[in-house]
DOTI-544630 format. One record per residue (C-alpha): x, y, z; residue in three letters. Coordinates in nm, 4 decimals, always signed. Layout:
// residues N
ATOM        xx        yy        zz  miti
ATOM         X         Y         Z   Ala
...
// end
This chain:
// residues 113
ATOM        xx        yy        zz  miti
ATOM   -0.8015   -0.4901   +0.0481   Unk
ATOM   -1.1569   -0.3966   -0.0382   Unk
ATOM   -1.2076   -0.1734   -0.3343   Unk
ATOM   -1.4759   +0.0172   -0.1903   Unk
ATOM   -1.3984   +0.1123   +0.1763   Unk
ATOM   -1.6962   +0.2084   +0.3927   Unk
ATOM   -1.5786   +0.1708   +0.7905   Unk
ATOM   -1.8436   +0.0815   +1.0229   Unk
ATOM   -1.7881   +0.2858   +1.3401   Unk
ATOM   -1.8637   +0.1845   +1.6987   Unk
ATOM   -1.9616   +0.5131   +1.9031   Unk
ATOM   -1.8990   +0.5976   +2.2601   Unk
ATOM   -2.0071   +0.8883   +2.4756   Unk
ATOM   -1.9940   +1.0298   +2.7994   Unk
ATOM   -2.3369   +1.1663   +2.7744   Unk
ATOM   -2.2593   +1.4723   +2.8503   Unk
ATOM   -2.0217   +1.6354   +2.6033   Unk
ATOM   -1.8024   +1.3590   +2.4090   Unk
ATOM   -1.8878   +1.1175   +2.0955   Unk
ATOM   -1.5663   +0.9246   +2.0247   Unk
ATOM   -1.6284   +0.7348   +1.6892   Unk
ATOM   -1.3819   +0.4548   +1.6177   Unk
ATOM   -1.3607   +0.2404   +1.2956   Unk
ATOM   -1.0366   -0.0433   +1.1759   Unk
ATOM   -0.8617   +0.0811   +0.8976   Unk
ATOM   -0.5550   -0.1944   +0.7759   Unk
ATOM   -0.5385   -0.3365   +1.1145   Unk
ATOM   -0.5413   -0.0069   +1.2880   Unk
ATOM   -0.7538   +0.1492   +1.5346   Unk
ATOM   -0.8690   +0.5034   +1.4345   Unk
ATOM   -1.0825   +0.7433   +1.6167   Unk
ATOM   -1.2882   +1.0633   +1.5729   Unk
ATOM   -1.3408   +1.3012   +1.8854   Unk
ATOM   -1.6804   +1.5190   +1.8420   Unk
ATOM   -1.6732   +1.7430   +2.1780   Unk
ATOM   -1.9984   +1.9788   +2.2793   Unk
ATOM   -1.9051   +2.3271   +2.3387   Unk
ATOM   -2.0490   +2.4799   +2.6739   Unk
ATOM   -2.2357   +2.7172   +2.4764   Unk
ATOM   -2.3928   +2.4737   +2.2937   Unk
ATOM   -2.6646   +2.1592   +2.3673   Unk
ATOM   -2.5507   +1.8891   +2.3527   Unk
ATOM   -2.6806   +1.6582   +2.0668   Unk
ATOM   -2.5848   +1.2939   +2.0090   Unk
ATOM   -2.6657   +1.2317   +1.6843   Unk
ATOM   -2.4876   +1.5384   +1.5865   Unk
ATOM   -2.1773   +1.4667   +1.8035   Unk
ATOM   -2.1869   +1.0891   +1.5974   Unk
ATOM   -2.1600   +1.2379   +1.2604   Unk
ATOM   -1.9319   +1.4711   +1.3678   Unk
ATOM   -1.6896   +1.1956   +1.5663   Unk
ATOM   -1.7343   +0.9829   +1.2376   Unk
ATOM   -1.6610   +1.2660   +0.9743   Unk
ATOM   -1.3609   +1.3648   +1.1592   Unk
ATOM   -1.2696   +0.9695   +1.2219   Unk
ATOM   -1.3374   +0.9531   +0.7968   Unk
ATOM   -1.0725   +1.2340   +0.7324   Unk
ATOM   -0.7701   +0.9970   +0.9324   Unk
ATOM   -0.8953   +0.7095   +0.7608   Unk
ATOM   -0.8735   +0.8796   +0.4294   Unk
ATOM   -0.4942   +1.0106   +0.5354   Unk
ATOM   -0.4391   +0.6409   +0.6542   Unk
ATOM   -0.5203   +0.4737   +0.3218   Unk
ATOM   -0.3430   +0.7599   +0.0935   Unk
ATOM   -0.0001   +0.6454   +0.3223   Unk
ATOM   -0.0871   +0.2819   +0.2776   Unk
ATOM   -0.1250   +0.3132   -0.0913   Unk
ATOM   +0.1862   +0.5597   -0.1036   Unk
ATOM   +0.3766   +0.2615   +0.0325   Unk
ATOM   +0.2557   +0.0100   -0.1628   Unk
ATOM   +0.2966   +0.1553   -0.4345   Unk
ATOM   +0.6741   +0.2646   -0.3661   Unk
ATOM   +0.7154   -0.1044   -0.2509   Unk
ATOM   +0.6073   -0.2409   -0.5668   Unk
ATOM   +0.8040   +0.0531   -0.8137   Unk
ATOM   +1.1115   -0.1149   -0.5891   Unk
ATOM   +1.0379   -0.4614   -0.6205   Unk
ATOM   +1.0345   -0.3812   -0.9926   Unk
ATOM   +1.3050   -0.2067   -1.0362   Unk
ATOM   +1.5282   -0.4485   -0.8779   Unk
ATOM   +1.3966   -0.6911   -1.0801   Unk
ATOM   +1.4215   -0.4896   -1.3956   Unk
ATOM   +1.7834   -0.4365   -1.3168   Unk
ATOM   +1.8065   -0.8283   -1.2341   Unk
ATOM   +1.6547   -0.9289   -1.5631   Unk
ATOM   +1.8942   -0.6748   -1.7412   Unk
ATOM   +2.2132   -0.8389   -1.5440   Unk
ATOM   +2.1033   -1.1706   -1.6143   Unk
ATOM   +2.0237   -1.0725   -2.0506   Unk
ATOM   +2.3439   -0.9427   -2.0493   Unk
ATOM   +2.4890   -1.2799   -1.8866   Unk
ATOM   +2.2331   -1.4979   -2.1130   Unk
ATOM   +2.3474   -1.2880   -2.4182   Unk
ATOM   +2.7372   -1.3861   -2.2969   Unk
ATOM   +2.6500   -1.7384   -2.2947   Unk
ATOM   +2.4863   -1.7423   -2.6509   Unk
ATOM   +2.7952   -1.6183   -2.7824   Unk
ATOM   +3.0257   -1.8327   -2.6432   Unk
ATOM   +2.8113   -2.1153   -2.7256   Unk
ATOM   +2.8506   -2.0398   -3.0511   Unk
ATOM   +3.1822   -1.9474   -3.0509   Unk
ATOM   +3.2413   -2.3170   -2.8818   Unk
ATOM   +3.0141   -2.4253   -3.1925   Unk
ATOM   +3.2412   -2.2687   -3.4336   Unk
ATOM   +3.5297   -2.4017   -3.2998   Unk
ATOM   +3.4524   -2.7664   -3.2716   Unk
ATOM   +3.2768   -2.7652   -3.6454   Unk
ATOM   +3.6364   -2.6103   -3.7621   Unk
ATOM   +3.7893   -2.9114   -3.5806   Unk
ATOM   +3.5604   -3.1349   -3.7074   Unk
ATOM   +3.6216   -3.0462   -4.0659   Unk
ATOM   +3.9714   -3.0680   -4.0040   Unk
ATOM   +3.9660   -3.4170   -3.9732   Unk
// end
């Protein structure tokens, strides 16, 4: 993933009274909606910052979920392997000691004969 983000947006319009900006964000398709008032005149370049400002805001939510769940992927991922490596100490630890207990054994053997 980049580090520094900046989406490049593809606008669309009616020409009339919609600017729909739309930008990728982690292989998703995300869209702003800028949409003239009656009241007001309508103004393209104003409706395209608009369309991508609002499109910026669900990118912003998109990437604050994506990093959310990579980051509780990863605080898994190491937990289970913390609790692996723990299992398999303990296990390693088990072995040591009856290696040496083996050790022991066949050295008191030995000097019994």
């Amino acid at each position: 993933m980049r580090k520094n983000f900046v989406p490049k947006y593809r606008y669309y319009t009616n020409g009339k009274n919609i600017v729909v900006a739309v930008a990728s964000y982690a292989g998703q398709t995300i869209r702003g909606v800028a949409k003239c008032s009656e009241r007001d005149e309508f103004n393209l370049e104003t409706g395209k910052e608009l369309a991508a400002a609002r499109c910026a805001v669900k990118i912003a939510k998109a990437r604050e979920i994506f990093t959310r769940s990579q980051r509780d992927m990863w605080q898994n991922i190491l937990a289970r392997y913390t609790t692996m490596y723990e299992k398999w100490d303990d296990k390693h630890l088990d072995a040591l000691e009856i290696k040496k207990q083996a050790e022991a054994k066949l050295n008191d053997i030995m000097k019994e004969l």
